[in-house]
Biotite code that builds the C-alpha atoms (Angstrom):
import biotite.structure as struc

atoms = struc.array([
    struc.Atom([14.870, -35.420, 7.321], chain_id="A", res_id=1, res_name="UNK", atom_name="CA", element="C"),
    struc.Atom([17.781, -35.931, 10.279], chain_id="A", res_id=2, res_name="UNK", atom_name="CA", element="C"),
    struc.Atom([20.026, -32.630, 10.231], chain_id="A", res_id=3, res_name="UNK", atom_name="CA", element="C"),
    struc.Atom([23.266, -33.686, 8.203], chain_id="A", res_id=4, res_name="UNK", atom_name="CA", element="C"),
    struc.Atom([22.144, -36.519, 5.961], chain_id="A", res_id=5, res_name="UNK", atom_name="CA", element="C"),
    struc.Atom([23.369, -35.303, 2.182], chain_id="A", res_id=6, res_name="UNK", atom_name="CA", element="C"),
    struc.Atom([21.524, -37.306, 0.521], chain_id="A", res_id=7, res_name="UNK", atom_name="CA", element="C"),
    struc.Atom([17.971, -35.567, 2.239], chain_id="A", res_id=8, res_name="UNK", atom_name="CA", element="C"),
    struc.Atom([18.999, -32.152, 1.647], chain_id="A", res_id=9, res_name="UNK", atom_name="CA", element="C"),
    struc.Atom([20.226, -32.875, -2.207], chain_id="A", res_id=10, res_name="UNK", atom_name="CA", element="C"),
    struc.Atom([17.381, -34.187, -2.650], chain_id="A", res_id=11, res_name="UNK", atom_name="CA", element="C"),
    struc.Atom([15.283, -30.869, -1.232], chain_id="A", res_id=12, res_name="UNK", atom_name="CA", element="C"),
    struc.Atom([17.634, -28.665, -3.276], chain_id="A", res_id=13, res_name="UNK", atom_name="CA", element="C"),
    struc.Atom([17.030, -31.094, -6.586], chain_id="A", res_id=14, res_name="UNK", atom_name="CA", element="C"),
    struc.Atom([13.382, -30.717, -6.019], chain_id="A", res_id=15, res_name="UNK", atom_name="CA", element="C"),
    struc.Atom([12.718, -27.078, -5.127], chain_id="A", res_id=16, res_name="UNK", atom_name="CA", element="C"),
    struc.Atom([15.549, -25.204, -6.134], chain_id="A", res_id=17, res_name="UNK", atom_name="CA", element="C"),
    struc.Atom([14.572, -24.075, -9.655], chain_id="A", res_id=18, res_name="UNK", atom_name="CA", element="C"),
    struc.Atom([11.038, -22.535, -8.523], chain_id="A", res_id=19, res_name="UNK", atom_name="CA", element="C"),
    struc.Atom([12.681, -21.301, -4.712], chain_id="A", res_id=20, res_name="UNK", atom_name="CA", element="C"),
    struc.Atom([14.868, -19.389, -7.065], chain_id="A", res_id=21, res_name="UNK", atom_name="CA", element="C"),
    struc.Atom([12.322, -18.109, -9.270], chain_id="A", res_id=22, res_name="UNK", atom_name="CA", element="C"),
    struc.Atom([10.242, -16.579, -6.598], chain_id="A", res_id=23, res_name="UNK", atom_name="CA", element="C"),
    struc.Atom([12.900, -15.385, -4.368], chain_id="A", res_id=24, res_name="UNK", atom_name="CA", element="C"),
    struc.Atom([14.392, -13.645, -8.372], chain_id="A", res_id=25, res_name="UNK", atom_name="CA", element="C"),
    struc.Atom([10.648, -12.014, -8.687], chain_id="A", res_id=26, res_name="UNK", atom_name="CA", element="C"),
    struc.Atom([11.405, -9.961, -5.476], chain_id="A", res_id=27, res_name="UNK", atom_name="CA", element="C"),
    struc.Atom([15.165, -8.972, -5.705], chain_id="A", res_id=28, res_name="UNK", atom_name="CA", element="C"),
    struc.Atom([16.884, -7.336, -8.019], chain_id="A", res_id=29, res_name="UNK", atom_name="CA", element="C"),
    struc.Atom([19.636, -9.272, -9.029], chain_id="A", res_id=30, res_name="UNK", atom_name="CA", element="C"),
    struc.Atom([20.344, -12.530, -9.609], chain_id="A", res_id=31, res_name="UNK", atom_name="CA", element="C"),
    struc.Atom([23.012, -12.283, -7.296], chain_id="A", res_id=32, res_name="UNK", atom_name="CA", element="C"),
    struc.Atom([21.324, -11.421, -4.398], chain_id="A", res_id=33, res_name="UNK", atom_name="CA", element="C"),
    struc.Atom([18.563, -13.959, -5.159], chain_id="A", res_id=34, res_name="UNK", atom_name="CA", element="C"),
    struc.Atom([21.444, -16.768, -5.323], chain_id="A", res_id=35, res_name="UNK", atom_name="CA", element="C"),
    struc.Atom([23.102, -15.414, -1.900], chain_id="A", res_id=36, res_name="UNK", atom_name="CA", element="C"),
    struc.Atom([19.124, -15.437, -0.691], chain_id="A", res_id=37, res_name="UNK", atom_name="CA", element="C"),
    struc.Atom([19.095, -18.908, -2.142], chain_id="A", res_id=38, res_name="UNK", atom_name="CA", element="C"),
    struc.Atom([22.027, -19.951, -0.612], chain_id="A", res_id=39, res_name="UNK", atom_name="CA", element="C"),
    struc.Atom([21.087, -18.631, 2.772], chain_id="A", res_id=40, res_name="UNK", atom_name="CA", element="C"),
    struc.Atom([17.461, -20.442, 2.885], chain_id="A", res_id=41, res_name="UNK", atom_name="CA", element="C"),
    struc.Atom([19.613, -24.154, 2.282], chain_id="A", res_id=42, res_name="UNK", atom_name="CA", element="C"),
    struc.Atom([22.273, -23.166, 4.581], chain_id="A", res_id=43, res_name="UNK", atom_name="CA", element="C"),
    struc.Atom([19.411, -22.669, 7.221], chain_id="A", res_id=44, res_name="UNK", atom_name="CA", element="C"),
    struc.Atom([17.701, -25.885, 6.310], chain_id="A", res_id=45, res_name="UNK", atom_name="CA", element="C"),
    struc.Atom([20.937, -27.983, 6.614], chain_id="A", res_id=46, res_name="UNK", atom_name="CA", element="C"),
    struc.Atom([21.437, -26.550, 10.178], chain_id="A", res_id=47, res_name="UNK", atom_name="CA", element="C"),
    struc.Atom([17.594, -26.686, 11.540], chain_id="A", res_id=48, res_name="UNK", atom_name="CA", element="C"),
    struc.Atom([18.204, -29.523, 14.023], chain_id="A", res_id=49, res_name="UNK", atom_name="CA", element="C"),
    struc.Atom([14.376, -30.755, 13.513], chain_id="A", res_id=50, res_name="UNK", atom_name="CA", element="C"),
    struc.Atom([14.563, -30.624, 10.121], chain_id="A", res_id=51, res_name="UNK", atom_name="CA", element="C"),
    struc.Atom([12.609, -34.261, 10.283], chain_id="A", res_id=52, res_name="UNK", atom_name="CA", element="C"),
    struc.Atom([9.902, -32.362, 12.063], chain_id="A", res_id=53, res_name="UNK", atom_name="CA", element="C"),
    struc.Atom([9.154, -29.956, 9.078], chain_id="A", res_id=54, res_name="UNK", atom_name="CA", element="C"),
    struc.Atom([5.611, -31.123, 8.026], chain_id="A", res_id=55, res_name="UNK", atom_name="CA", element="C"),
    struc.Atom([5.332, -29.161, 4.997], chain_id="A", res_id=56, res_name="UNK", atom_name="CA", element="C"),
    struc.Atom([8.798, -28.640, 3.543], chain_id="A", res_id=57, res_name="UNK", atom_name="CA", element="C"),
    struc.Atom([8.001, -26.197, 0.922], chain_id="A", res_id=58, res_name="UNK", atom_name="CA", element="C"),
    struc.Atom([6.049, -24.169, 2.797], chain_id="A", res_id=59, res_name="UNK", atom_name="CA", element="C"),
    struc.Atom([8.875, -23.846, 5.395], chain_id="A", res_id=60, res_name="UNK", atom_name="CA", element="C"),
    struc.Atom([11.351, -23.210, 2.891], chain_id="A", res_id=61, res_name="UNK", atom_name="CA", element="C"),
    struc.Atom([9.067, -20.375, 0.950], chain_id="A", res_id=62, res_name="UNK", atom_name="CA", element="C"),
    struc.Atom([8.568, -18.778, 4.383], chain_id="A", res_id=63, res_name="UNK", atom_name="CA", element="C"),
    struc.Atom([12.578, -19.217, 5.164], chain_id="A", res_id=64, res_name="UNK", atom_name="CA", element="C"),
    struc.Atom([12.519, -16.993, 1.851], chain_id="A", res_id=65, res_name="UNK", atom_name="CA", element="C"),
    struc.Atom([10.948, -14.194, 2.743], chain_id="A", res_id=66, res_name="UNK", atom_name="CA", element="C"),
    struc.Atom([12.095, -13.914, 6.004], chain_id="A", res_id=67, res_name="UNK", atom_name="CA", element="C"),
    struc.Atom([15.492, -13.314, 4.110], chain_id="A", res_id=68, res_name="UNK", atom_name="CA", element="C"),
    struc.Atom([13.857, -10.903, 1.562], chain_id="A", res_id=69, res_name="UNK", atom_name="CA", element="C"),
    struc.Atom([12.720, -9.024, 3.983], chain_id="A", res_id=70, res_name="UNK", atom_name="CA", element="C"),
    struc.Atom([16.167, -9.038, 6.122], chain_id="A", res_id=71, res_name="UNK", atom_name="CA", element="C"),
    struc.Atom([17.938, -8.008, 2.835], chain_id="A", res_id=72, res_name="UNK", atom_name="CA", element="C"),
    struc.Atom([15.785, -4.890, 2.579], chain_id="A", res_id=73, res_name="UNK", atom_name="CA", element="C"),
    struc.Atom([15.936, -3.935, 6.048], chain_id="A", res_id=74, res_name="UNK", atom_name="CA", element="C"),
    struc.Atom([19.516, -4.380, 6.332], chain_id="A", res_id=75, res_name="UNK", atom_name="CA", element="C"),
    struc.Atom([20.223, -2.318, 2.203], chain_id="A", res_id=76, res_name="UNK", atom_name="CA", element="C"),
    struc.Atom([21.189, 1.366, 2.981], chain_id="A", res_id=77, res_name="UNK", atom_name="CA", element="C"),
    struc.Atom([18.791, 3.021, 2.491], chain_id="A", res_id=78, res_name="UNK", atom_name="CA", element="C"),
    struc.Atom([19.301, 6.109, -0.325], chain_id="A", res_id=79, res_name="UNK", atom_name="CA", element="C"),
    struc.Atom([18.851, 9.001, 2.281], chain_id="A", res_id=80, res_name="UNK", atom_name="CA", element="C"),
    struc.Atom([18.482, 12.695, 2.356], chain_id="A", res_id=81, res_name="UNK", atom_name="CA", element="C"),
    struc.Atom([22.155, 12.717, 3.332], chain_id="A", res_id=82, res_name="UNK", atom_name="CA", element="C"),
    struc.Atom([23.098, 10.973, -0.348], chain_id="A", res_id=83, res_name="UNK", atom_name="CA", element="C"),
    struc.Atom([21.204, 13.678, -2.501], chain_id="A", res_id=84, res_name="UNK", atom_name="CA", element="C"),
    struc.Atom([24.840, 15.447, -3.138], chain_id="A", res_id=85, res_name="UNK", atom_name="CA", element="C"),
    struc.Atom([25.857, 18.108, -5.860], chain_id="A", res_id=86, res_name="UNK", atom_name="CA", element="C"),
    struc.Atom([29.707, 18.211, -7.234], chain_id="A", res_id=87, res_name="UNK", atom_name="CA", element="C"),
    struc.Atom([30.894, 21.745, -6.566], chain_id="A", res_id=88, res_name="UNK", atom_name="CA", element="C"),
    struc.Atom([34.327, 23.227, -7.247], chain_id="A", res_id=89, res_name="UNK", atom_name="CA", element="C"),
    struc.Atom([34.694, 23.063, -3.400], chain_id="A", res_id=90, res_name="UNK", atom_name="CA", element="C"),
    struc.Atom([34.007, 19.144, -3.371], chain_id="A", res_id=91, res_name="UNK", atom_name="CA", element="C"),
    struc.Atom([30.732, 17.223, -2.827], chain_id="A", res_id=92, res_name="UNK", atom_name="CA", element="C"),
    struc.Atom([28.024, 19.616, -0.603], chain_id="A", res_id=93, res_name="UNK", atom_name="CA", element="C"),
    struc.Atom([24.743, 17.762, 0.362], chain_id="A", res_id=94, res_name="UNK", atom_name="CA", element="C"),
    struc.Atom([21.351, 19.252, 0.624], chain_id="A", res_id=95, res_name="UNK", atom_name="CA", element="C"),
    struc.Atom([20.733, 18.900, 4.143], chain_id="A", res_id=96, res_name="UNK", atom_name="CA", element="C"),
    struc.Atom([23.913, 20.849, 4.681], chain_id="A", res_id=97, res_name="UNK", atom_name="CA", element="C"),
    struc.Atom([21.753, 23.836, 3.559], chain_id="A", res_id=98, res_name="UNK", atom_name="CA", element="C"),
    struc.Atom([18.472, 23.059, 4.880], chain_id="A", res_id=99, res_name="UNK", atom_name="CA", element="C"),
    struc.Atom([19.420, 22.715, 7.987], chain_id="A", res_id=100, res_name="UNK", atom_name="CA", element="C"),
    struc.Atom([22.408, 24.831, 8.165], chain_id="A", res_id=101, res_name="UNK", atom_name="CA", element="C"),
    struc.Atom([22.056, 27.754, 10.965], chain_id="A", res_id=102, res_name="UNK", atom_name="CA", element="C"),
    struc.Atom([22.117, 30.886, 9.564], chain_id="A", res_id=103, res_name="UNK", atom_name="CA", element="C"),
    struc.Atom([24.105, 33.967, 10.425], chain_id="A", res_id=104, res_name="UNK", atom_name="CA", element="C"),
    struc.Atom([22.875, 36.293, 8.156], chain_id="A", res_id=105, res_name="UNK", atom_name="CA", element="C"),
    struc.Atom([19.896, 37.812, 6.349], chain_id="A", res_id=106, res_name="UNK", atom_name="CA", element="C"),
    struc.Atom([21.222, 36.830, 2.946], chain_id="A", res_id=107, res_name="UNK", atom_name="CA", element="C"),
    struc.Atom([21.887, 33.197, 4.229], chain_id="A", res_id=108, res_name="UNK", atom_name="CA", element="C"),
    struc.Atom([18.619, 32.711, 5.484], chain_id="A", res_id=109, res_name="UNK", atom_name="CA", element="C"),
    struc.Atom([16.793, 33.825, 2.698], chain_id="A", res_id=110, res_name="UNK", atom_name="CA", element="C"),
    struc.Atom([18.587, 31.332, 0.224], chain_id="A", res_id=111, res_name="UNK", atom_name="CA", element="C"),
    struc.Atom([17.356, 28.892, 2.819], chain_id="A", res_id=112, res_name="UNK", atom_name="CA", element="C"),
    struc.Atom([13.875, 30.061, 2.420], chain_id="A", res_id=113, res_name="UNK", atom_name="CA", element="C"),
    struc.Atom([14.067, 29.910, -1.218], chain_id="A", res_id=114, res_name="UNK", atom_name="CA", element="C"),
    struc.Atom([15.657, 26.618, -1.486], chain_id="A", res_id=115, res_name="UNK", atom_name="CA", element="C"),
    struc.Atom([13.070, 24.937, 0.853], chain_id="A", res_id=116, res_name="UNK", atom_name="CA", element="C"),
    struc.Atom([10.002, 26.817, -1.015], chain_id="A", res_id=117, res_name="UNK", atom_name="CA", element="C"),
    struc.Atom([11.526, 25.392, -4.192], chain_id="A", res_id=118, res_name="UNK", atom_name="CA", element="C"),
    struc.Atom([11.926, 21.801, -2.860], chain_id="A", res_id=119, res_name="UNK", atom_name="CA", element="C"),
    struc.Atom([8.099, 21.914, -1.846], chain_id="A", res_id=120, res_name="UNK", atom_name="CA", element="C"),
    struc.Atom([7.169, 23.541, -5.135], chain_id="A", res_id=121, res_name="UNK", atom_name="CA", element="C"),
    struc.Atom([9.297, 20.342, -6.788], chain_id="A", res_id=122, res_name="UNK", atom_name="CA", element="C"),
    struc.Atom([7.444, 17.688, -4.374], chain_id="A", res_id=123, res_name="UNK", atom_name="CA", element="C"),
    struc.Atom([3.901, 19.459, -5.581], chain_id="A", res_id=124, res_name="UNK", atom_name="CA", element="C"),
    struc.Atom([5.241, 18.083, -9.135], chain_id="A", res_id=125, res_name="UNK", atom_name="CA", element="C"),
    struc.Atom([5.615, 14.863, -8.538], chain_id="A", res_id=126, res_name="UNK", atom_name="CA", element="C"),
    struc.Atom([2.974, 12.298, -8.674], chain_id="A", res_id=127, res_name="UNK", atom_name="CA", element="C"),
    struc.Atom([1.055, 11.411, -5.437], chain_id="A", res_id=128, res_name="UNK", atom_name="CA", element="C"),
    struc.Atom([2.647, 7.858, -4.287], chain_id="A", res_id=129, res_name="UNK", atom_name="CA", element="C"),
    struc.Atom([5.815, 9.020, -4.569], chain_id="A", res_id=130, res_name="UNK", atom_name="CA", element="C"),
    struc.Atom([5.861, 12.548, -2.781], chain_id="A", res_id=131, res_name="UNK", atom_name="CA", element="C"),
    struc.Atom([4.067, 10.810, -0.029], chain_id="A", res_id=132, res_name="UNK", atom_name="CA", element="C"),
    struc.Atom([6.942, 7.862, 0.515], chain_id="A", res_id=133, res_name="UNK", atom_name="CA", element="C"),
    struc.Atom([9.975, 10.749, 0.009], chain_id="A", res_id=134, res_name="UNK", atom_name="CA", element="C"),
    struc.Atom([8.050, 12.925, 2.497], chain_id="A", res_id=135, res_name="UNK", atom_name="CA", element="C"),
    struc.Atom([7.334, 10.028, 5.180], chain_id="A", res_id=136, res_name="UNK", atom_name="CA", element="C"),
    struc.Atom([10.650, 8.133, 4.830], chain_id="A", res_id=137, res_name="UNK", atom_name="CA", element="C"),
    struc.Atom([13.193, 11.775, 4.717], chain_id="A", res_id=138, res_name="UNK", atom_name="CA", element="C"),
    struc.Atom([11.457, 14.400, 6.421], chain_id="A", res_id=139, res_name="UNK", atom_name="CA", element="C"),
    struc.Atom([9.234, 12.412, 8.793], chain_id="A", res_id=140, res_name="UNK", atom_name="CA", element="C"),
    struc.Atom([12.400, 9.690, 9.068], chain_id="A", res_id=141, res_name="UNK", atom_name="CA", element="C"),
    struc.Atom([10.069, 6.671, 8.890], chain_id="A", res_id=142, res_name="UNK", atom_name="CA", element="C"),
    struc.Atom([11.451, 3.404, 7.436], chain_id="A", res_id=143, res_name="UNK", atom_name="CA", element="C"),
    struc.Atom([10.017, 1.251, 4.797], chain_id="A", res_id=144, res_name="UNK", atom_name="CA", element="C"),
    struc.Atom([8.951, -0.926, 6.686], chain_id="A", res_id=145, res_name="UNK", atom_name="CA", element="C"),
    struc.Atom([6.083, 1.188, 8.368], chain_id="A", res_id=146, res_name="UNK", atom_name="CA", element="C"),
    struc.Atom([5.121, 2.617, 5.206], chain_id="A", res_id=147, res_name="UNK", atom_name="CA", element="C"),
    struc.Atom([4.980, -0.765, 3.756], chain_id="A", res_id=148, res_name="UNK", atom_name="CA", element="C"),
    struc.Atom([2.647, -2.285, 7.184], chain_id="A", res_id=149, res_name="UNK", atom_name="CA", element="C"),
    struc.Atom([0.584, 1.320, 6.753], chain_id="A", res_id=150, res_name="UNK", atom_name="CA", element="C"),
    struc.Atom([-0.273, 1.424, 3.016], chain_id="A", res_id=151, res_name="UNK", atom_name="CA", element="C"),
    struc.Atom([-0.004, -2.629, 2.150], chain_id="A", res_id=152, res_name="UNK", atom_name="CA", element="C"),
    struc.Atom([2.540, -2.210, -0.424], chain_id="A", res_id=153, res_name="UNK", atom_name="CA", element="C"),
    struc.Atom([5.387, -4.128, -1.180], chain_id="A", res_id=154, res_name="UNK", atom_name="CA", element="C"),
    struc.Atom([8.825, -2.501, 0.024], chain_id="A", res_id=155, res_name="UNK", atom_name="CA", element="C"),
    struc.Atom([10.681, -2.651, -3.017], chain_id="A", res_id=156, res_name="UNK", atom_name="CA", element="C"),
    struc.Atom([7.878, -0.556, -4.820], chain_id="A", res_id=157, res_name="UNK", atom_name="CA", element="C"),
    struc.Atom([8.297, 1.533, -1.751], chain_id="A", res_id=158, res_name="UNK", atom_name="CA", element="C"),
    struc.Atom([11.540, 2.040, -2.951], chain_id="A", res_id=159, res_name="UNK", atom_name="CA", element="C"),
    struc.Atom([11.587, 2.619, -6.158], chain_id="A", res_id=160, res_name="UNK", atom_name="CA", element="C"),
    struc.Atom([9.004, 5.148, -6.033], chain_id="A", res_id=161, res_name="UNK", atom_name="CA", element="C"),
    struc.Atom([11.286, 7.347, -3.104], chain_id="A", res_id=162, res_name="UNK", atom_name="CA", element="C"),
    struc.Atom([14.077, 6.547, -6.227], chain_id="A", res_id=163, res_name="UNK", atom_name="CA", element="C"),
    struc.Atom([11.866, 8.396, -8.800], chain_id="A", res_id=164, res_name="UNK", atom_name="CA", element="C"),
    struc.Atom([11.506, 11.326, -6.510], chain_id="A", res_id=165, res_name="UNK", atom_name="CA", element="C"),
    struc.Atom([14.751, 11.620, -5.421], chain_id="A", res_id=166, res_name="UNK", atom_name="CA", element="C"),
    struc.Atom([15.590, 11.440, -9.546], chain_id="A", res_id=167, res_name="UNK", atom_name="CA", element="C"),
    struc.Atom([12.989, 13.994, -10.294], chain_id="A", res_id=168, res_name="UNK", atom_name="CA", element="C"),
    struc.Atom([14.007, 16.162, -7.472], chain_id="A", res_id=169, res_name="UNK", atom_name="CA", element="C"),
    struc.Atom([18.135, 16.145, -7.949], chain_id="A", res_id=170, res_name="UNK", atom_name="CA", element="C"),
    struc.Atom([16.775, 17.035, -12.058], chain_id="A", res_id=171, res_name="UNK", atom_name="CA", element="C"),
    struc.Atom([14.546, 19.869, -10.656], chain_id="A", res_id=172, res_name="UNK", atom_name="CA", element="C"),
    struc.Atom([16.908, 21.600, -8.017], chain_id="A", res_id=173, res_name="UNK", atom_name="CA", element="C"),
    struc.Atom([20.076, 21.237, -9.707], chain_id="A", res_id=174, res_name="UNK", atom_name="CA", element="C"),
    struc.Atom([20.016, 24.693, -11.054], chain_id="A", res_id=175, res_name="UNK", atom_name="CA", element="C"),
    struc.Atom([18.915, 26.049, -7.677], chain_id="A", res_id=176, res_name="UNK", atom_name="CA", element="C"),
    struc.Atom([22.083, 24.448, -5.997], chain_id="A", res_id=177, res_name="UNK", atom_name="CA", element="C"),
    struc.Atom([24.360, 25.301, -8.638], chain_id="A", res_id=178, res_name="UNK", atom_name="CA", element="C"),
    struc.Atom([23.507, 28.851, -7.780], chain_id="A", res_id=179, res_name="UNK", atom_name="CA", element="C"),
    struc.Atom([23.974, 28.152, -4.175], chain_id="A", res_id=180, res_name="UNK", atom_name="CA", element="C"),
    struc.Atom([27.570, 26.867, -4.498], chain_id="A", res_id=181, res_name="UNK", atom_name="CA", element="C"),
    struc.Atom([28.527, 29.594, -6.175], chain_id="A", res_id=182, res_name="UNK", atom_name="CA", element="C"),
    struc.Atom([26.937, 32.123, -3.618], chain_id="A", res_id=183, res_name="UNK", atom_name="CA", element="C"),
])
């Protein structure tokens, strides 16, 4: 197919579109981002300048695909340590603010013990899979991407699992920080 010839590329989009969509939809979550994904993969086919060179269109374009799946996750913010915030009279106050907060006094430091021996006791009560990815990916600061080459899963169950623990453990400790706002 020469680069710019409409009628080549209309044809590809008439063709494939529908089931390019579909798969690219089964790994996104929106149909938003699989239409900007979508539109992305034919943007890059109507500027390959061998585009007549492409043996196997579909397989080029399904690969095209999830090169940009992938991009899309690498490049979402990530929900981070940094995001698990508490409202307090005072304004917003986020965890690691405590954790890692130097302490000047007896008093101070013992909160800090107590806070991290309740966010361990929390992790211990959540299921396996997902203690493991919010342990690797916020206190070990490795990215989805290694966890998802290490264990063979899929990043966006990566994800979602760190999502669950970060739900169960903003449930859990929301007591415990209540009290420590109002220390």
């Amino acid at each position: 197919m020469p680069k710019n010839d409409p009628q080549n590329i209309i044809s590809t989009v008439a063709s494939y579109g529908k089931r390019l969509f579909s798969f690219i939809r089964g790994r996104v979550n929106t149909d938003e981002d699989a239409e900007d994904i979508l539109q992305d993969v034919w943007f890059q086919l109507s500027n390959q300048p061998e585009a007549g060179a492409i043996e196997q269109i579909s397989g080029w374009l399904y690969r095209v695909a999830r090169n940009k799946i992938t991009d899309k996750y690498r490049k979402q913010k990530e929900e981070r340590l940094e995001d698990f915030t508490f409202e307090g009279e005072d304004g917003e106050i986020n965890i690691r603010e405590i954790l890692l907060a130097e302490s000047y006094s007896p008093e101070e430091e013992g909160l800090k013990k107590l806070f991290w021996d309740q966010l361990f006791l929390a992790l211990e009560e959540l299921p396996e899979n997902q203690r493991y990815v919010f342990v690797q990916n916020e206190l070990e600061e490795r990215t989805f991407q290694e966890l998802a080459d290490e264990t063979g899963e899929n990043i966006k169950t990566l994800i979602s699992r760190k999502g669950y623990a970060v739900k169960h453990l903003r449930n859990r400790l929301q007591n415990l920080y209540q009290e420590f706002i109002n220390y």
